[in-house]
C-alpha positions as CSV (number, residue, x, y, z in Angstrom):
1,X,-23.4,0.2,15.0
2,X,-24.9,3.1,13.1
3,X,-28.4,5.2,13.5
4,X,-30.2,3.8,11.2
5,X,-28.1,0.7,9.8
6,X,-27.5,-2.1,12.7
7,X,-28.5,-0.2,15.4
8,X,-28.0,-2.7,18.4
9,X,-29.8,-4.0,21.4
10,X,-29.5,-1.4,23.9
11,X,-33.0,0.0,23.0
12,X,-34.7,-3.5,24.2
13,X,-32.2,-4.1,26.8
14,X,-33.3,-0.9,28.6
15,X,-37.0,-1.7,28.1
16,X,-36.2,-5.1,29.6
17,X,-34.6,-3.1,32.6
18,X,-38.1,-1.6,33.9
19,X,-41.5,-4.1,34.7
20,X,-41.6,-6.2,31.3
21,X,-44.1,-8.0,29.8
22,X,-43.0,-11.0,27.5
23,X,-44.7,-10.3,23.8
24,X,-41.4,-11.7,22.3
25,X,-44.4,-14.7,20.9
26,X,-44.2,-11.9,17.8
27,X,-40.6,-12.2,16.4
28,X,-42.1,-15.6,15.9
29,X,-44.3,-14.7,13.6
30,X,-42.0,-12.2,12.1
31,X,-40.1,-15.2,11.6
32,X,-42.9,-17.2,10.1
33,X,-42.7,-14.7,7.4
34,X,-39.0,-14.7,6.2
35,X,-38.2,-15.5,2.8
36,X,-41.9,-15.8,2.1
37,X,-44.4,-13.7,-0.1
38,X,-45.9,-12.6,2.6
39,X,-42.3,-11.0,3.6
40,X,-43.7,-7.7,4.2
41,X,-46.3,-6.8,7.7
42,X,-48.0,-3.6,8.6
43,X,-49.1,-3.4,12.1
44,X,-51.0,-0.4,12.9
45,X,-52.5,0.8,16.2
46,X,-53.0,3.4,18.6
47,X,-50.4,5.5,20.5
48,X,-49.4,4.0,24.0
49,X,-49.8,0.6,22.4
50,X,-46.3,-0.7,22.7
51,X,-45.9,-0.7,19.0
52,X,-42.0,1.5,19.8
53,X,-41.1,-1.9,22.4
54,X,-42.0,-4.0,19.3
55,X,-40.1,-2.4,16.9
56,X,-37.4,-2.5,19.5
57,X,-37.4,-5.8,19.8
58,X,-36.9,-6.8,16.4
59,X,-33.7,-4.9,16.1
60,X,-32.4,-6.7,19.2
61,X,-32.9,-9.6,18.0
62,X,-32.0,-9.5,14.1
63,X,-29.3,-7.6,14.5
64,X,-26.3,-9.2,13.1
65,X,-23.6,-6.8,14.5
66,X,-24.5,-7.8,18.2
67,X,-25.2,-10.4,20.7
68,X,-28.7,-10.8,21.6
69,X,-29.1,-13.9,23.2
70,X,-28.8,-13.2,27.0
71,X,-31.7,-10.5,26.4
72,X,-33.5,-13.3,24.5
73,X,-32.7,-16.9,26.2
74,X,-35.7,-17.1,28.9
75,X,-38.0,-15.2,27.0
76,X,-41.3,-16.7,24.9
77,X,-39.2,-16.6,21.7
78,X,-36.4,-19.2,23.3
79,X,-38.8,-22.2,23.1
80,X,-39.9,-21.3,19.4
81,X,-38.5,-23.8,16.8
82,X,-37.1,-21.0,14.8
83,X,-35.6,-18.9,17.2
84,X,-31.5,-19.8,16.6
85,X,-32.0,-19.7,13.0
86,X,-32.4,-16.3,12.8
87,X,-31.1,-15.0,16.3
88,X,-28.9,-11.9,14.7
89,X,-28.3,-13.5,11.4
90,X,-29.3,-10.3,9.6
91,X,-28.8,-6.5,8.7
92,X,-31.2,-4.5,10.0
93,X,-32.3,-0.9,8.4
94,X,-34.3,1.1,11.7
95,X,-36.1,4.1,11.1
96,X,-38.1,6.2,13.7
97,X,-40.4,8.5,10.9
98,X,-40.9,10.8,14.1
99,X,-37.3,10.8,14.9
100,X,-36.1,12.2,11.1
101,X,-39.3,15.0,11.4
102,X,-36.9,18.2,12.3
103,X,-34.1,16.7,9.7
104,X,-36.5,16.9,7.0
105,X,-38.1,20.4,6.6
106,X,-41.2,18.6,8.1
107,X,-40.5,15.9,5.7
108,X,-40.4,17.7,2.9
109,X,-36.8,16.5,1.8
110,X,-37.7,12.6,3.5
111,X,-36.6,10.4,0.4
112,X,-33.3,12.1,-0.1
113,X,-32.4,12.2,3.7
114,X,-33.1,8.9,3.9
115,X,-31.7,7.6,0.9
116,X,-28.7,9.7,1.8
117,X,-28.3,8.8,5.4
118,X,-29.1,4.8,4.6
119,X,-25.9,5.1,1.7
120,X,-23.7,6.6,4.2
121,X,-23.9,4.0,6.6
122,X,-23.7,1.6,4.1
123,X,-20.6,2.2,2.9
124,X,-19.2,3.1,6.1
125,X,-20.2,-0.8,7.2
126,X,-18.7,-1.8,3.5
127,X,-15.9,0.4,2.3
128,X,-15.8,-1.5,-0.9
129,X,-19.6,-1.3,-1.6
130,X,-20.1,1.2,-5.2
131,X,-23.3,3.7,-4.4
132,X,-25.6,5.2,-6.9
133,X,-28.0,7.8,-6.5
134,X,-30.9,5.2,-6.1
135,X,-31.3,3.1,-2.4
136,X,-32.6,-0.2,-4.5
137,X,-29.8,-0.8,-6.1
138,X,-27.0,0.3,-3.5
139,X,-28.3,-1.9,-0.8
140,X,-28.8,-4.6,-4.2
141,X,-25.4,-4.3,-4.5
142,X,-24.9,-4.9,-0.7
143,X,-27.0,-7.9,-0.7
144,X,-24.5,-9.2,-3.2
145,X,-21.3,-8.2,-1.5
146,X,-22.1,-9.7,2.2
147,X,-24.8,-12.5,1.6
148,X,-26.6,-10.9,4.4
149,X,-30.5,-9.8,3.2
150,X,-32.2,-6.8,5.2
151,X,-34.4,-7.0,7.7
152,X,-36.1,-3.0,7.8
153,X,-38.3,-1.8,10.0
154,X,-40.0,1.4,9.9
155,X,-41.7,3.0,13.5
156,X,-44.6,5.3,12.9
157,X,-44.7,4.7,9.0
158,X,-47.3,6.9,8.6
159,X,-46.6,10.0,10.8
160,X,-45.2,12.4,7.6
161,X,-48.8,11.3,6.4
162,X,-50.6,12.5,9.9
163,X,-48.6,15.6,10.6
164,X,-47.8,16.8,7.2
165,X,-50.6,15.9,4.5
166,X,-48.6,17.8,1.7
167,X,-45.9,15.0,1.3
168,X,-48.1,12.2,0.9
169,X,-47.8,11.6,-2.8
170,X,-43.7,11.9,-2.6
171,X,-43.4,10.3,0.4
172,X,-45.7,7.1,-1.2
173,X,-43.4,7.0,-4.3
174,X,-40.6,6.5,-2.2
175,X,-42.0,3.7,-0.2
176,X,-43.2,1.8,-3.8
177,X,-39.1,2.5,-4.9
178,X,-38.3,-0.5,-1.9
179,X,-41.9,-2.6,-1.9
180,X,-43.7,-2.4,-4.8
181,X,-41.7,-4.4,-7.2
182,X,-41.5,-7.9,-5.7
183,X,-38.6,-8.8,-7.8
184,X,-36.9,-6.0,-6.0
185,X,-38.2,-7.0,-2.8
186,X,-37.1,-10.7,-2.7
187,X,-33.6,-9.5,-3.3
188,X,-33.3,-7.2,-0.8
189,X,-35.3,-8.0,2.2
190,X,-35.9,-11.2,4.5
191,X,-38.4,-9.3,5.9
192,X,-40.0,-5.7,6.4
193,X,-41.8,-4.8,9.2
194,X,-44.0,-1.0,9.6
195,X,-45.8,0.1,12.7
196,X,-48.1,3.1,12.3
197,X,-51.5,4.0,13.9
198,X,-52.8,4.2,10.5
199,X,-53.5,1.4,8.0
200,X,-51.4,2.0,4.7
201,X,-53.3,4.9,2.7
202,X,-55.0,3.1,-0.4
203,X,-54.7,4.7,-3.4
204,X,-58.6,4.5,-4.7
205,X,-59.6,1.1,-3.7
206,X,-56.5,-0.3,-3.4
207,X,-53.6,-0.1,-1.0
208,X,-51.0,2.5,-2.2
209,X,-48.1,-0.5,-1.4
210,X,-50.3,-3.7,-2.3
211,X,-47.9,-6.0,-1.1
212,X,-47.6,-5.3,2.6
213,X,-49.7,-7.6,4.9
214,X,-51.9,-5.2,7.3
215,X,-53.1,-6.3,11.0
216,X,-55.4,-3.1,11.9
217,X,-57.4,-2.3,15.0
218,X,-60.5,-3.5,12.6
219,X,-59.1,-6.9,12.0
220,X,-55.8,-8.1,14.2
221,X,-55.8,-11.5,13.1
222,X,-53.0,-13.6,13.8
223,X,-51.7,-10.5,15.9
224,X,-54.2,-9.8,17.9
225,X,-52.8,-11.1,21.3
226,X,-50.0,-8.3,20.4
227,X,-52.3,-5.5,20.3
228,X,-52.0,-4.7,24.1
229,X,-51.9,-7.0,27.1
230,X,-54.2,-10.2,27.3
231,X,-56.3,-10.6,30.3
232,X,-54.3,-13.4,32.0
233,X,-51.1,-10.6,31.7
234,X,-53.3,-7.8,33.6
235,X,-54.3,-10.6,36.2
236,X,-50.7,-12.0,36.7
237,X,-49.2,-8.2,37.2
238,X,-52.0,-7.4,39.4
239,X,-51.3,-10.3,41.5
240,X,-47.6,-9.8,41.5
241,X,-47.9,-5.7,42.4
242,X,-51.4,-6.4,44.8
243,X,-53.6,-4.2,42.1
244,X,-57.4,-4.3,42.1
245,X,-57.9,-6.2,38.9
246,X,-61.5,-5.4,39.1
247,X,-60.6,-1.6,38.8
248,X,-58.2,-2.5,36.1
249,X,-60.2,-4.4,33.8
250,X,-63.2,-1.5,34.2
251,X,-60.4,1.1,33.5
252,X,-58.5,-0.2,30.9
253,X,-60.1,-3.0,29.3
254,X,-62.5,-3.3,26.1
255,X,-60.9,-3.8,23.1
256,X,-61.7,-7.9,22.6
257,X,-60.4,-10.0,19.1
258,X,-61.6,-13.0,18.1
259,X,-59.6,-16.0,19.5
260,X,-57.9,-13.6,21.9
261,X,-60.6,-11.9,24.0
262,X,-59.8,-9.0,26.5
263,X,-57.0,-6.7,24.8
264,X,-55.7,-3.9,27.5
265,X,-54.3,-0.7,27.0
266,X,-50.9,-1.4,28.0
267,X,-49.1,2.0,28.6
268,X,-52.8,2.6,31.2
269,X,-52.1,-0.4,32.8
270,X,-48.4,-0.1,33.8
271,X,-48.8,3.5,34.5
272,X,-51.7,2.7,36.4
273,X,-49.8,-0.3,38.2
274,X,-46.2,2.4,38.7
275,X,-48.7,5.2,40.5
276,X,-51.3,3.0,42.5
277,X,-53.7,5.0,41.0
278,X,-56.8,4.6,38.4
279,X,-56.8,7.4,36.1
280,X,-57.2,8.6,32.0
281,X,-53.6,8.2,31.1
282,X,-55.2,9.1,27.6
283,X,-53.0,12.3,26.7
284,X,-53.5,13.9,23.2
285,X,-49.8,14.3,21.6
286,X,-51.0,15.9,18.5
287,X,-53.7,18.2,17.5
288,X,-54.3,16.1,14.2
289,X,-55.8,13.7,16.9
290,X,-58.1,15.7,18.9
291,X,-60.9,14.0,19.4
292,X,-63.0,16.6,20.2
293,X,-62.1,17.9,16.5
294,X,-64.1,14.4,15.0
295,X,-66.5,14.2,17.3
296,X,-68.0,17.5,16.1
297,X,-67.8,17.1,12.3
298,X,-71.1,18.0,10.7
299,X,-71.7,14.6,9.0
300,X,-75.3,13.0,9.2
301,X,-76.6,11.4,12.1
302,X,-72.6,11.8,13.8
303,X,-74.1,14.1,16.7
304,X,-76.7,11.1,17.3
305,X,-74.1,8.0,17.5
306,X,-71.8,10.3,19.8
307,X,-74.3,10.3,22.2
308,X,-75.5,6.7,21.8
309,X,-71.8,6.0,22.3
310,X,-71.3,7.6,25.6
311,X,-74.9,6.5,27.0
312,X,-73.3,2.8,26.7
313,X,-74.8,1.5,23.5
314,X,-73.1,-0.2,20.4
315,X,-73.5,1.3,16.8
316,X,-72.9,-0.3,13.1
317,X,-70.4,0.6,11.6
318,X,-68.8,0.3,7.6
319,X,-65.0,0.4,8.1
320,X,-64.4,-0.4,4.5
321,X,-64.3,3.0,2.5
322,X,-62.1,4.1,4.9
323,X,-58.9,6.3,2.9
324,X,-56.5,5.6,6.2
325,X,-55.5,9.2,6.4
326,X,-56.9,11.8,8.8
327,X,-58.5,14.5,5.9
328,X,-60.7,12.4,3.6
329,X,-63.9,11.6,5.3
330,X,-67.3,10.7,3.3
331,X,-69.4,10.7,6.3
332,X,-69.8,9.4,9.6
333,X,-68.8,6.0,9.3
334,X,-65.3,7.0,8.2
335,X,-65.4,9.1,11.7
336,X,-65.9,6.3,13.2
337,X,-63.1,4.4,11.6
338,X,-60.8,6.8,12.3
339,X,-61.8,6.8,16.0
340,X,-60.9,2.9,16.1
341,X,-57.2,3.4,14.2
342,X,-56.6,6.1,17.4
343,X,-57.6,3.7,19.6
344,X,-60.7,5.8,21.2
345,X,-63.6,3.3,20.1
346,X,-63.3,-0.4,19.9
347,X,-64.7,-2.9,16.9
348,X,-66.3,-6.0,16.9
349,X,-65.5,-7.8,13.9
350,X,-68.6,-10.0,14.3
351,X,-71.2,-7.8,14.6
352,X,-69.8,-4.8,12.7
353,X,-70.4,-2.4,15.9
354,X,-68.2,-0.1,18.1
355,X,-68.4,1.2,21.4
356,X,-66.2,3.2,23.8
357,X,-64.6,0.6,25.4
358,X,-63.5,1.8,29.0
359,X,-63.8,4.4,31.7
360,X,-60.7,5.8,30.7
361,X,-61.9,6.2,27.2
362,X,-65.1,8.1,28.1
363,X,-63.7,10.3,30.1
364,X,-62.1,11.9,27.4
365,X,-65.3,12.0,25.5
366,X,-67.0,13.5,28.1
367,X,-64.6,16.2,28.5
368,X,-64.8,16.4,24.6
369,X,-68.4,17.4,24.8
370,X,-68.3,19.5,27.0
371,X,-65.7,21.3,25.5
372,X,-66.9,21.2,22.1
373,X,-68.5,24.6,19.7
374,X,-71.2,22.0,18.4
375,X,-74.6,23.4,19.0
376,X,-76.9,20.1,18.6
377,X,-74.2,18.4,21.2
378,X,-74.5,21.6,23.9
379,X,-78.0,21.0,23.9
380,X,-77.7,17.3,24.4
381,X,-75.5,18.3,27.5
382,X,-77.4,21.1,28.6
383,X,-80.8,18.8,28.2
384,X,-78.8,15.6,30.2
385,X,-77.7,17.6,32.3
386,X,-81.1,19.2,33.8
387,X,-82.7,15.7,33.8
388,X,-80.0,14.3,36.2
389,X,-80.3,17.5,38.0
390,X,-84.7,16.7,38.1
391,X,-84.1,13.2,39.0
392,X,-81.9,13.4,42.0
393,X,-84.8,16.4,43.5
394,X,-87.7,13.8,42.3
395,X,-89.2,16.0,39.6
396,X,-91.0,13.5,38.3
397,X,-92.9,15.1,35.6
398,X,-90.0,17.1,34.2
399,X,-88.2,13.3,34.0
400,X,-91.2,11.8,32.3
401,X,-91.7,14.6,29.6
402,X,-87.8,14.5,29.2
403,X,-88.0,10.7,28.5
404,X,-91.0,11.5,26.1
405,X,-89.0,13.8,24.5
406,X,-85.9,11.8,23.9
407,X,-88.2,8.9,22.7
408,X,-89.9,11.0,20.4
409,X,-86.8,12.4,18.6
410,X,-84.6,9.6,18.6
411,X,-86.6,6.4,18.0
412,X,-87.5,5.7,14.6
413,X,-91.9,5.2,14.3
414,X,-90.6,1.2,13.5
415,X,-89.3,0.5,16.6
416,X,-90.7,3.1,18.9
417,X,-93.0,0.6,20.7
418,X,-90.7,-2.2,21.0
419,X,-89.3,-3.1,24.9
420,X,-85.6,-2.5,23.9
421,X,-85.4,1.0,22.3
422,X,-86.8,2.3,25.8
423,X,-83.5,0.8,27.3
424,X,-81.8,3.3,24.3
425,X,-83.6,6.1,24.9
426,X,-82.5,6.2,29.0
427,X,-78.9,5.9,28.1
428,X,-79.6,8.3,25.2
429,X,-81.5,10.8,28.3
430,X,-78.8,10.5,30.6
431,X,-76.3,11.0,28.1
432,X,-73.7,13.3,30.5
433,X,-74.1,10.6,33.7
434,X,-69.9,10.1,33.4
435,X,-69.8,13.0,34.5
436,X,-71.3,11.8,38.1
437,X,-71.5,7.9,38.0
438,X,-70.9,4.7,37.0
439,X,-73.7,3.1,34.9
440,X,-74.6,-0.7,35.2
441,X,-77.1,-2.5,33.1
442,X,-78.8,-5.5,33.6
443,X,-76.6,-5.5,37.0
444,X,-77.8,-9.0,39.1
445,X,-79.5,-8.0,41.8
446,X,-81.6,-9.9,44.7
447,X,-84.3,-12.0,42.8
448,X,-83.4,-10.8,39.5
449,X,-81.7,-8.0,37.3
450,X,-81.9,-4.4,37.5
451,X,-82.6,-2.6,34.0
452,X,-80.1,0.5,34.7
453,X,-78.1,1.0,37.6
454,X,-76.0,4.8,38.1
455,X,-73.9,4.2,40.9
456,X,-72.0,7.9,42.2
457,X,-68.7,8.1,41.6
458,X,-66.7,8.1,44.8
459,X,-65.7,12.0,44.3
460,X,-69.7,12.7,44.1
461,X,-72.2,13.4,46.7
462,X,-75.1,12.2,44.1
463,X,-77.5,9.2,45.4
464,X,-77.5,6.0,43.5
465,X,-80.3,5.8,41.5
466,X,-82.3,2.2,40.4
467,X,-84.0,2.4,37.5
468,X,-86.5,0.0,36.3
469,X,-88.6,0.3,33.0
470,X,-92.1,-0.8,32.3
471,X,-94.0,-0.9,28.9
472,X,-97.7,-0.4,29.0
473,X,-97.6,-0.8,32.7
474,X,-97.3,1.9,35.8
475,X,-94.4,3.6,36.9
476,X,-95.9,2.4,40.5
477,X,-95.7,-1.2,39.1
478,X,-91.9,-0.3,38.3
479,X,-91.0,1.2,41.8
480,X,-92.9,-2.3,43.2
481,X,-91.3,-4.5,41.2
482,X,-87.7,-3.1,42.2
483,X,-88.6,-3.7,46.4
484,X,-90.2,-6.9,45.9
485,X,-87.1,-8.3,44.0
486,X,-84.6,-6.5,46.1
487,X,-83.0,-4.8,43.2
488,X,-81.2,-2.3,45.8
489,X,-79.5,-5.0,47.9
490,X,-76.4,-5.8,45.2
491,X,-75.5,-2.2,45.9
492,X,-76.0,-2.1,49.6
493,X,-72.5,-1.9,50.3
494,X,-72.6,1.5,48.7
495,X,-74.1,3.3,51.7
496,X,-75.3,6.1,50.5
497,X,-78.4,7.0,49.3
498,X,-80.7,5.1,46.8
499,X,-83.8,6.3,44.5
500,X,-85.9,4.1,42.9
501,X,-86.8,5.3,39.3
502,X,-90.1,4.0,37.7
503,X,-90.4,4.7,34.4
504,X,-93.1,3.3,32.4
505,X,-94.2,3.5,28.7
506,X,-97.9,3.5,27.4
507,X,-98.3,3.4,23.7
508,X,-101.6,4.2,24.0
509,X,-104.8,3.8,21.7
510,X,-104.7,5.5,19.4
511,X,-100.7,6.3,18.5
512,X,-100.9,9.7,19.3
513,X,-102.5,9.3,22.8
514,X,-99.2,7.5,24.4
515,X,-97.4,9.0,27.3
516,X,-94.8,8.0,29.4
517,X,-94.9,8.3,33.2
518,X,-92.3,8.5,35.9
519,X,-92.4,7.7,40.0
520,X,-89.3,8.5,42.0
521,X,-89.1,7.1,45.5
522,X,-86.0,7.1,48.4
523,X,-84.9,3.5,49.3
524,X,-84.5,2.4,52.7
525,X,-83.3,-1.1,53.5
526,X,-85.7,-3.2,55.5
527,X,-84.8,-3.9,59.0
528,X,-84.0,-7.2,59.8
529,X,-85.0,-7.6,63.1
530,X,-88.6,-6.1,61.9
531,X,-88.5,-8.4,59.4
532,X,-87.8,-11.1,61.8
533,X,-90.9,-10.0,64.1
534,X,-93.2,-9.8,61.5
535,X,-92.6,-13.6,60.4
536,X,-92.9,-14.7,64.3
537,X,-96.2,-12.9,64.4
């Protein structure tokens, strides 16, 4: 058993030691791809997405020099057609990129460490095996020697590309010496197997090692019930620990691939399931990633989407001239790309949008605004934050000319009278409301649906507030509507106190003459017995 040759099953065996969720479903598709052009996979995803368990996992269970199959024999994988067949039948080459950092001069010296510390083993494992100076053609010769192929996998492929920019080039090279001839390949490896968080950098257009087979945050594919936990996992560990599921699916759920649906953060969830408590588990373990650093980048129209993005709303997106590193950005759609690969927006592949997925998500975007030198985001904040303050003490003409304002500046002349960008423009208005509440749209509600609901936080002494929008109609006809269809009753439970928000929308004749309007009113429910005397009478 060496370090990085054969490294044995103790890895996964611990892993299997603590509250486990069976993804062992992926060694067969790992399996699937042995022997086969499409040999060679590159899963990348965010931090605290179980890609170390994976990569575990596979070494348990290809490892040749051990016994696997007690760790293995109740698992998913046991019932796969394929799962003897390969069940430790190979030599495995492991190698943790973030492990070999300090041995490297910050991975300066990576090819020659590795190549060096790969050989060694080597011929410790075969005494009789003859090394050269090149890895290809030592672990060649091995192939030749044992009749046993190699199974490699490489954890956080692309960290010496995230942490240290300089080695790219060099550190590419030495990837292309093992992948990029497929002649080379095919003698070597049954398989190869990379996790990073980013896709593998392309080179131009293309990718820098062609040959690899990528499953990204944009487009899972095959391997997208792998990404994180499905929602029938989160439901059967809630049931088994008594967890709210409710709480855990708002918190941690909203990444969603087709053929899969809910995808959960995993390491959120069990942390969340271990402590009993609903929190941001979301902790920044490089300054490369801060996402207050992206958010704030100068590109056109970036400031904008931000806020769009925490006010609840989708935006477009064009992953594709994305570079897959973390210094080459065009403009704000590469931004936004990057903020997928990291795990803090999520993609739909059918309608090319992203959003912030979770509450555990925008609370670190609200902190990041807050905390950000940007002076077009301060004044968003500053701006949000005084119409929340003039809503909650009913100033209703400093929340109608706020709402005019916001419509005027962000609503192109195309779509400014149209029902739906009025919708946009609140969320846009209320941009900082994480701060204070929950935000619910369309939320059913007596007789019919509420347009925006901000319910307070628990830790908040704010009153709920009802909003209901009206175009070319009164604000009065917006506060009637809401009693008459008993929009407040769905929060009733809440108990504290409710404001109605009318807010209505003339276009006027001519363009220049519209205005919006706002009436603010405290809620009190109706008494029944009242009630019950006045239908007697």
């Amino acid at each position: 058993m060496g370090v990085y040759l054969n490294p044995g099953n103790s890895g996964f065996a611990g892993i299997l030691n603590d509250l486990y969720i069976d993804k062992t479903g992926l060694i067969a598709l790992i399996n699937n791809s042995i022997e086969t052009p499409g040999r060679l996979t590159c899963i990348s995803r965010p931090r605290r997405f179980g890609k170390s368990f994976a990569a575990q996992m596979l070494c348990a269970y290809y490892d040749r020099t051990c016994d696997s199959s007690a760790l293995f024999c109740d698992k998913i994988i046991s019932r796969d057609q394929s799962y003897l067949r390969h069940l430790n039948q190979y030599n495995v080459i492991y190698v943790d990129m973030t492990y070999i950092k300090p041995y490297t001069d910050r991975y300066k010296k990576l090819a020659d460490y590795l190549s060096s510390k790969i050989t060694e083993e080597l011929k410790v494992s075969c005494p009789e095996l003859v090394v050269s100076n090149e890895l290809p053609a030592t672990m060649i010769r091995a192939v030749e020697m044992t009749g046993n192929k190699f199974i490699m996998i490489i954890d956080e492929w692309d960290a010496p590309i995230r942490e240290n920019p300089s080695v790219q080039q060099e550190y590419l090279e030495f990837l292309r010496t093992l992948f990029k001839s497929s002649q080379t390949t095919s003698k070597i490896f049954a398989a190869a197997y990379m996790t990073g968080i980013l896709p593998v950098k392309k080179d131009g257009r293309q990718s820098a090692i062609s040959d690899f087979r990528e499953y990204t945050m944009v487009s899972p594919r095959k391997f997208g019930e792998y990404v994180g936990f499905t929602q029938e996992e989160v439901r059967r560990l809630c049931d088994r620990g008594n967890v709210d599921f409710q709480a855990m699916k708002q918190w941690y759920d909203g990444y969603s691939f087709r053929g899969v649906g809910s995808v959960y953060n995993p390491n959120s969830v069990m942390q969340a399931a271990d402590n009993g408590t609903f929190d941001s588990y979301w902790t920044e373990t490089s300054a490369a990633e801060s996402l207050m650093g992206y958010i704030s980048m100068g590109y056109a129209g970036l400031t904008r989407v931000i806020a769009e993005l925490i006010g609840g709303m989708e935006v477009r997106v064009n992953t594709n001239g994305f570079a897959n590193d973390l210094v080459t950005f065009k403009g704000r759609d590469d931004v936004l790309t990057l903020l997928i690969h990291l795990g803090y927006l999520a993609y739909d592949e059918g309608t090319k949008t992203v959003r912030i997925p979770n509450e555990e998500i925008r609370m670190e975007f609200s902190k990041s605004v807050r905390e950000t030198d940007h002076a077009e985001t301060i004044r968003r904040v500053v701006e949000s934050d005084q119409l929340i303050y003039d809503t909650i003490h009913m100033k209703e003409e400093a929340v109608s000319m706020q709402i005019e304002k916001i419509h005027a500046e962000e609503t192109s002349p195309l779509h400014y009278n149209k029902e739906d960008s009025l919708r946009s423009v609140i969320k846009l208005a209320y941009y900082t409301y994480k701060d204070y509440y929950l935000q619910w749209e369309e939320l059913p509600a007596g007789e019919g649906y509420a347009d925006i609901v901000y319910l307070p936080r628990r830790d908040s002494d704010y009153p709920a507030l009802v909003i209901e929008l009206k175009w070319n109609q009164t604000a009065q006809g917006a506060i009637s509507q809401i009693k008459k269809k008993h929009y407040p009753k769905s929060i009733e439970a809440y108990g504290g106190e409710i404001l109605l928000v009318g807010i209505s929308y003339d276009k006027g004749e001519p363009a220049g003459s519209r205005t919006h309007t706002c009436r603010i009113e405290r809620y009190e429910f109706p008494n029944p017995i009242s009630e019950n005397d006045g239908a007697d009478q």
